[in-house]
TIVODO-559094 format. One line per field, with one value per residue: residue number from 0; residue in one letter; x, y, z of N, C-alpha, C in turn. Coordinates in pm, whole numbers, always signed. Layout:
<sites>
seq = [NUM	...];
type = [A	...];
n.east = [X	...];
n.north = [Y	...];
n.up = [Z	...];
ca.east = [X	...];
ca.north = [Y	...];
ca.up = [Z	...];
c.east = [X	...];
c.north = [Y	...];
c.up = [Z	...];
</sites>
This chain:
<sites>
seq = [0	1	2	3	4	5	6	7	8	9	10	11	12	13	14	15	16	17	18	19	20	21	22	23	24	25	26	27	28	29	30	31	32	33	34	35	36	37	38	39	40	41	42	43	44	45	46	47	48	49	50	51	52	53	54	55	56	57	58	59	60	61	62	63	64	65	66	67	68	69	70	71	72	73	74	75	76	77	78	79	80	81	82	83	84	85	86	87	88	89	90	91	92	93	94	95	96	97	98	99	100	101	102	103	104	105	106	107	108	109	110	111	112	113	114	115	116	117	118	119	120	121	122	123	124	125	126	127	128	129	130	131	132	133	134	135	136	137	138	139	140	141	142	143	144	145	146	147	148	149	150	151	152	153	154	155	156	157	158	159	160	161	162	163	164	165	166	167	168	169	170	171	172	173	174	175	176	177	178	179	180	181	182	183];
type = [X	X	X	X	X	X	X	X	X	X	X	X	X	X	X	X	X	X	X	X	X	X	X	X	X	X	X	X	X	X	X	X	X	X	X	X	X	X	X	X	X	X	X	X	X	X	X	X	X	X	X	X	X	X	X	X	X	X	X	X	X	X	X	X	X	X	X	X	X	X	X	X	X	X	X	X	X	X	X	X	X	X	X	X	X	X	X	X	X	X	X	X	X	X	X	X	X	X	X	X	X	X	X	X	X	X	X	X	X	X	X	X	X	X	X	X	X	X	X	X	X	X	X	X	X	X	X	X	X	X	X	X	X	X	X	X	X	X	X	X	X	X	X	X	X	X	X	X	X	X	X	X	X	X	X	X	X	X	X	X	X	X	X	X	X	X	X	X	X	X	X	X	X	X	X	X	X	X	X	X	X	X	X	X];
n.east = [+21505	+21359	+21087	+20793	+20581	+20323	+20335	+20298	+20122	+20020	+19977	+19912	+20054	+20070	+20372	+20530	+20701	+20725	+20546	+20466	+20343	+20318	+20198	+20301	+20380	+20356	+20431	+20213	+20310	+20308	+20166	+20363	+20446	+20561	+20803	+20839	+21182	+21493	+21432	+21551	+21577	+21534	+21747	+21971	+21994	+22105	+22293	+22092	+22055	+22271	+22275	+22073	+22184	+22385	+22268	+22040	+22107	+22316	+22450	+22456	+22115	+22013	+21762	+21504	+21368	+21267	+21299	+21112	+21029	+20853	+20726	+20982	+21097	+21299	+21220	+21331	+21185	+21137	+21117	+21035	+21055	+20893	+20624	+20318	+20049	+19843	+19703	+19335	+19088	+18957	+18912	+19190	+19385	+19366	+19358	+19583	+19784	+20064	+19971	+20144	+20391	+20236	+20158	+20393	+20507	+20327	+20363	+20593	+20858	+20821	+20515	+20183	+20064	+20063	+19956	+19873	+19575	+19278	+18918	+18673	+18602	+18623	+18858	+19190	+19293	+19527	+19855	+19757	+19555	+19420	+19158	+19073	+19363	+19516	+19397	+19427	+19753	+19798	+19662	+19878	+20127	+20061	+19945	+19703	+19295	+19054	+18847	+18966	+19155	+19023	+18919	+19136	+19206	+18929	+19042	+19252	+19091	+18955	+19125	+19220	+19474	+19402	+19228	+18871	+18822	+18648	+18394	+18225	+18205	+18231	+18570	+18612	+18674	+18719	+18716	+18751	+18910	+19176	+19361	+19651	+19630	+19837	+19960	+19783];
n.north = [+19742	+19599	+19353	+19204	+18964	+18985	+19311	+19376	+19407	+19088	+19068	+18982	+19113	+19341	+19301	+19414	+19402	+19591	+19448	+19240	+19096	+18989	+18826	+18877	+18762	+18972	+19233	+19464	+19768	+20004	+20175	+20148	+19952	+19620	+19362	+18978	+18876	+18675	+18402	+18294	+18098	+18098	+18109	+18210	+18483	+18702	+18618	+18693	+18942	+19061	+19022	+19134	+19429	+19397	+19336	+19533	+19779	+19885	+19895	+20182	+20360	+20326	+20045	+20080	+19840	+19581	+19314	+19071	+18865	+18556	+18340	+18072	+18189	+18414	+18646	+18880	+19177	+19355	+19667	+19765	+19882	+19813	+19751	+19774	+19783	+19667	+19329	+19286	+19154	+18885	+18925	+19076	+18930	+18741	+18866	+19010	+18821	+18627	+18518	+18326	+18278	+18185	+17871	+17841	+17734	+17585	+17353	+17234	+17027	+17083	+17126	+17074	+16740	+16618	+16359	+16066	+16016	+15801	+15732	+15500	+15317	+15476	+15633	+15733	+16016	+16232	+16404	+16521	+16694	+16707	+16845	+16879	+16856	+17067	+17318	+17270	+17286	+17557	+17649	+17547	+17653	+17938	+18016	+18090	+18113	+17808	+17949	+18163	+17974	+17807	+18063	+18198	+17942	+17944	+18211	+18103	+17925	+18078	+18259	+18098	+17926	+17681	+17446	+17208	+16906	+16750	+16893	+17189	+17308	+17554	+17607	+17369	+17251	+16968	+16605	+16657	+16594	+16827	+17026	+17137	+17395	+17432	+17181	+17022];
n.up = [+7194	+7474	+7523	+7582	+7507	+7539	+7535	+7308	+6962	+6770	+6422	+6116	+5796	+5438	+5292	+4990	+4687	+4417	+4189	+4300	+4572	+4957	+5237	+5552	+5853	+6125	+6410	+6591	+6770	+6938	+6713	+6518	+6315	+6251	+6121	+6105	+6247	+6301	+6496	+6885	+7150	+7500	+7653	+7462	+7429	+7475	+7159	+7036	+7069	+7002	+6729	+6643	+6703	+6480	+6288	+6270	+6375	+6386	+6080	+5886	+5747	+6055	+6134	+6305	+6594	+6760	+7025	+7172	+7369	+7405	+7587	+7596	+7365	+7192	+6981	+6687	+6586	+6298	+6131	+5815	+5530	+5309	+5386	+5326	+5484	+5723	+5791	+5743	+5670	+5533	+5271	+5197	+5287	+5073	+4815	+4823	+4797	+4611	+4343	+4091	+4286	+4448	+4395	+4295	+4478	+4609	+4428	+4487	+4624	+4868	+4910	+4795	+4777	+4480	+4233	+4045	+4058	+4156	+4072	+4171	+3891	+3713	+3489	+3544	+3720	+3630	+3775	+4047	+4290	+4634	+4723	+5032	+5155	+5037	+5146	+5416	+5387	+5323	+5534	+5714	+5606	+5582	+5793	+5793	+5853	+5761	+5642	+5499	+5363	+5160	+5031	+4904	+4772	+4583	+4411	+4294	+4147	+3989	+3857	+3664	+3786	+3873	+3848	+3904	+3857	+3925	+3880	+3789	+4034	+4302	+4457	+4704	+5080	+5094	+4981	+4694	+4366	+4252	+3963	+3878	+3618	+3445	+3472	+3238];
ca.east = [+21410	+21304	+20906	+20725	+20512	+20181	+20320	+20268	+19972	+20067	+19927	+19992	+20111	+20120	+20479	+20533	+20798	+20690	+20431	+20481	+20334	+20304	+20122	+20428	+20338	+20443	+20288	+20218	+20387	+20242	+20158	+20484	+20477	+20765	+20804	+20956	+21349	+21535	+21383	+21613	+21535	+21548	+21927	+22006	+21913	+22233	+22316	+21981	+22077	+22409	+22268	+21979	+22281	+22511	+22189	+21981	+22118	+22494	+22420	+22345	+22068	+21959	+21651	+21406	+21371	+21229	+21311	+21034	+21039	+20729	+20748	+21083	+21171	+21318	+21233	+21375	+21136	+21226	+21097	+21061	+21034	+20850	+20518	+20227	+19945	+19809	+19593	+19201	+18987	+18997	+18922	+19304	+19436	+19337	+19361	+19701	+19867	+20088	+19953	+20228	+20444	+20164	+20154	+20532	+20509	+20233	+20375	+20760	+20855	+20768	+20406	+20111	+20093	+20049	+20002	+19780	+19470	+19135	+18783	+18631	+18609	+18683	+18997	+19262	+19322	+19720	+19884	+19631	+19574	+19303	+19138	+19139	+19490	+19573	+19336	+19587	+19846	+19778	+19697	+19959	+20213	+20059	+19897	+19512	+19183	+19030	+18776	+19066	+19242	+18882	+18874	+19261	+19209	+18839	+19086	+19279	+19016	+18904	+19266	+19289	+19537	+19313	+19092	+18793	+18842	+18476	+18294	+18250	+18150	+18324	+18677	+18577	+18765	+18694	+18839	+18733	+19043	+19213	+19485	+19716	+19625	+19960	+19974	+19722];
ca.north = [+19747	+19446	+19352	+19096	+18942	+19094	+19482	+19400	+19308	+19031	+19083	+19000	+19272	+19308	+19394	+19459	+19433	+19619	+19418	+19155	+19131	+18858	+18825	+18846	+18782	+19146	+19299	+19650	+19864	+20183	+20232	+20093	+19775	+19497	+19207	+18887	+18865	+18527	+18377	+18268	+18050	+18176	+18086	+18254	+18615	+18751	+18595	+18776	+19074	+19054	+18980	+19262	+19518	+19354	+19333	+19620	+19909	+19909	+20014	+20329	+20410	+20215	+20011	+20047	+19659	+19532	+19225	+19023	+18772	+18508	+18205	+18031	+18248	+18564	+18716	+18964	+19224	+19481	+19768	+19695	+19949	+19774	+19710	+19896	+19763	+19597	+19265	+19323	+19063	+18757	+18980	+19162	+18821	+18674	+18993	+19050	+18697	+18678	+18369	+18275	+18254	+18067	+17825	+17767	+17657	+17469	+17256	+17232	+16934	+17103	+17171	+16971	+16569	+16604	+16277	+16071	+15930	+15754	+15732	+15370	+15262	+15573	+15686	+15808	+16195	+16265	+16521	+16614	+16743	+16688	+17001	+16912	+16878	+17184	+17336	+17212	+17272	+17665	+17691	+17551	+17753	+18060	+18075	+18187	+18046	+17745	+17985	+18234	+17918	+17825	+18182	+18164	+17833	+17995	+18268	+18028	+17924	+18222	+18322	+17997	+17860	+17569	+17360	+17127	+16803	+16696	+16971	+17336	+17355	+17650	+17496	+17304	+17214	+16839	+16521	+16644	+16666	+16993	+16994	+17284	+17447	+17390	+17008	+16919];
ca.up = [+7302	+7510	+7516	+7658	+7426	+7600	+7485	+7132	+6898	+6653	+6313	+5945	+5732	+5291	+5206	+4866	+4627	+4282	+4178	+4398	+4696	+5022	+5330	+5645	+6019	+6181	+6542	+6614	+6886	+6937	+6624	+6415	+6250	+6247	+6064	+6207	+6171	+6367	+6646	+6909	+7266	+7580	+7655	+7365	+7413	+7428	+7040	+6968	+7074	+6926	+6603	+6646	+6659	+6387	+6118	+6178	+6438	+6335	+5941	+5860	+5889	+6146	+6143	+6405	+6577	+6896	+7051	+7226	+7453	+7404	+7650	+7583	+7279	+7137	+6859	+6683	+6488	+6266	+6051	+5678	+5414	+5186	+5439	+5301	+5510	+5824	+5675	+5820	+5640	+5425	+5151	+5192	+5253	+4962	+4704	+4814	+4776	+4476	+4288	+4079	+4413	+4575	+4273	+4299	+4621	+4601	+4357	+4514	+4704	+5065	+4895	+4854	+4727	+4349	+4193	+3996	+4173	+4049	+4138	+4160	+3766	+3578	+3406	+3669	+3649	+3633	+3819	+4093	+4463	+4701	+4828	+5178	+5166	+5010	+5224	+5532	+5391	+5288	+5698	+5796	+5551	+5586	+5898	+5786	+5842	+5659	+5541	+5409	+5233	+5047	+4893	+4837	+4661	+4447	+4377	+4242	+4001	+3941	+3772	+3569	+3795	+3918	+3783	+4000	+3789	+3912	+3809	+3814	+4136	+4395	+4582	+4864	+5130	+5076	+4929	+4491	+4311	+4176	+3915	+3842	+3462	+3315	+3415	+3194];
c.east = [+21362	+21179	+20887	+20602	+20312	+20180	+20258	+20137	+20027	+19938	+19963	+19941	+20134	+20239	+20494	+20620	+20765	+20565	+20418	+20417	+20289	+20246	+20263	+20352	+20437	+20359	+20347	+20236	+20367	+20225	+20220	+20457	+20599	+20745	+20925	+21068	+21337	+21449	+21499	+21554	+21578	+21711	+22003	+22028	+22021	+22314	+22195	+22050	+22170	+22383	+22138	+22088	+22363	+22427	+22080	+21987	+22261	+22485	+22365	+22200	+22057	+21831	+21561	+21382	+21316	+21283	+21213	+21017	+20844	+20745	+20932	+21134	+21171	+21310	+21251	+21230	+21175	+21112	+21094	+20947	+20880	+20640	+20412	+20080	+19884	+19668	+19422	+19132	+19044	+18976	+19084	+19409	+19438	+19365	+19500	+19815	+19935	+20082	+20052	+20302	+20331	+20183	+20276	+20565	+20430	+20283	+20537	+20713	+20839	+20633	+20287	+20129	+20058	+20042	+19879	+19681	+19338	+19036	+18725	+18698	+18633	+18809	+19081	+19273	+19449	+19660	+19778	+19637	+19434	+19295	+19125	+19236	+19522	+19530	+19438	+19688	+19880	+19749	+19765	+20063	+20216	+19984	+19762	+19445	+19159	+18924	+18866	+19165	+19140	+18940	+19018	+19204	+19086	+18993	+19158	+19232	+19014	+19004	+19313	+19422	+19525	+19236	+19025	+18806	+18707	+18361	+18295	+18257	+18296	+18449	+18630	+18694	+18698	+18771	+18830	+18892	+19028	+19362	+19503	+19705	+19747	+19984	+19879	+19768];
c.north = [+19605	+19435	+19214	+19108	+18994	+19261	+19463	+19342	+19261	+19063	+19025	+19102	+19199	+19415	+19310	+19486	+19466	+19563	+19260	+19157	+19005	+18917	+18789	+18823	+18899	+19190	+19461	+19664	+19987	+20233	+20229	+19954	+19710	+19403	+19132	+18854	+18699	+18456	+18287	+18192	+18128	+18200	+18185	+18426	+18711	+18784	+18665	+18894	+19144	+19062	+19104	+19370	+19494	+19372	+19466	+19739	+19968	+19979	+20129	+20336	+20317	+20164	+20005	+19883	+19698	+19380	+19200	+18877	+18695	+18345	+18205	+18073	+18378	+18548	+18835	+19029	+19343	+19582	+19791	+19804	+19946	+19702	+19821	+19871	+19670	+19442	+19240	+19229	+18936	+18771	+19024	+19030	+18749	+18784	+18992	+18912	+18697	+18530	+18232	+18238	+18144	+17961	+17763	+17695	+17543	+17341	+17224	+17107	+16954	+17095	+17079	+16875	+16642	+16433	+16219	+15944	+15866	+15781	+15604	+15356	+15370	+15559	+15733	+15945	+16135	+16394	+16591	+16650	+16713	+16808	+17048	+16929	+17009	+17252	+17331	+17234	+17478	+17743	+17697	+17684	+17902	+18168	+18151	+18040	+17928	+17829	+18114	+18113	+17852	+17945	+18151	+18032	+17880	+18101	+18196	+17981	+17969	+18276	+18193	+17939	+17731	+17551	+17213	+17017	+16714	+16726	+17125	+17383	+17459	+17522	+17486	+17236	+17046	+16711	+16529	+16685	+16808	+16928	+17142	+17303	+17393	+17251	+16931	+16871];
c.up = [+7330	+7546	+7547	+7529	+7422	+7543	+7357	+7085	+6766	+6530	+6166	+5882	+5575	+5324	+5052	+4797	+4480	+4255	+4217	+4552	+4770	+5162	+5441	+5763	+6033	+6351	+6523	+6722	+6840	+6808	+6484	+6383	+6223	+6190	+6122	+6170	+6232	+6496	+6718	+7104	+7349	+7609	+7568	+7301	+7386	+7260	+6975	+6971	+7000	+6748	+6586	+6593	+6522	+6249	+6087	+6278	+6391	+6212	+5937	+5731	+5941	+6121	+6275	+6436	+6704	+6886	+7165	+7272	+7453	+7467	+7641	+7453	+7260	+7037	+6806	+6559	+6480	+6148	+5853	+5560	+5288	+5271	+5412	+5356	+5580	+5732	+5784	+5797	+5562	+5306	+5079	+5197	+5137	+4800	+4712	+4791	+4620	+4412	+4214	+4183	+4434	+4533	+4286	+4410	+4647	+4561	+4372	+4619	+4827	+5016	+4880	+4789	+4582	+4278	+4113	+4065	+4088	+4142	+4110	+3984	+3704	+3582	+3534	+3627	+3720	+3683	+3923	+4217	+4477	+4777	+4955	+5215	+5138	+5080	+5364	+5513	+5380	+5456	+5742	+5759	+5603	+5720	+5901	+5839	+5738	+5588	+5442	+5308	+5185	+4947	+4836	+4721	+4546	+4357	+4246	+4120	+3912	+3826	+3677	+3597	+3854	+3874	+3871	+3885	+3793	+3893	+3823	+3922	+4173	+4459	+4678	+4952	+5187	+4996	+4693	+4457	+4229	+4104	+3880	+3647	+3396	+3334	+3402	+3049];
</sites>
């Protein structure tokens, strides 16, 4: 089915693999939820379509999909098993993130600076991040609020996979360093 990016209401959606679970961009159509497959330019719509049929109407069963047209792109969305739940607050955002995952990412060479920094005359801390950055970088990735990547990052704390290096205080989205628990 072809849609104009006006039919649908974009959303993020938790799917869920066992005890796994991640935060997807998905929109709702009447009632169904999709998560986002390829995206393809306008020119291109044809190789969408082509590739709509070939990955998720051709197998049996078929997957329910839309294709939606938004400015100068197609995208293909599809139907996904494993989606147990439209995301409402920055409570459901943040509860449902799977930390380890976040954690691995964080600390992968797409993720944030890690390194070791000082403060005038003290000691340098090794291994560290700046919480505005991560902060920025947890928006950009994942597409929330800066006040949903705060709690993400307390969460963080909270689970002993972050530590404030300047004092107890709550994560702020400011320049105090944070270092990850295991590289101390």
């Amino acid at each position: 089915m072809l849609l104009k990016s006006q039919d649908v209401s974009y959303c993020q959606l938790v799917r869920q693999f066992g005890t796994t679970s991640e935060i997807v961009n998905g929109v709702n159509y009447q009632g169904n939820l999709f998560v986002r497959g390829n995206s393809f330019l306008q020119q291109q719509r044809q190789i969408a379509i082509t590739e709509m049929r070939r990955t998720y109407l051709d197998p049996e069963p078929a997957v329910a999909c839309l294709l939606v047209e938004d400015g100068d792109i197609v995208t293909i969305w599809y139907e996904d098993r494993y989606i147990i739940k439209v995301v409402e607050n920055a409570q459901d955002i943040v509860k449902y993130f799977d930390l380890a995952q976040l954690v691995q990412e964080m600390r992968s060479p797409q993720g944030i600076e890690i390194k070791n920094r000082s403060q005038s005359f003290r000691l340098p801390y090794l291994r560290c991040s700046i919480g505005r950055e991560a902060v920025d970088w947890m928006c950009a990735r994942f597409s929330i609020s800066r006040l949903d990547a705060i709690a993400l990052g307390q969460r963080l704390i909270d689970d002993n996979w972050l530590q404030n290096l300047s004092n107890k205080r709550p994560f702020e989205d400011s320049d105090l360093f944070y270092q990850f628990c295991m590289d101390k």
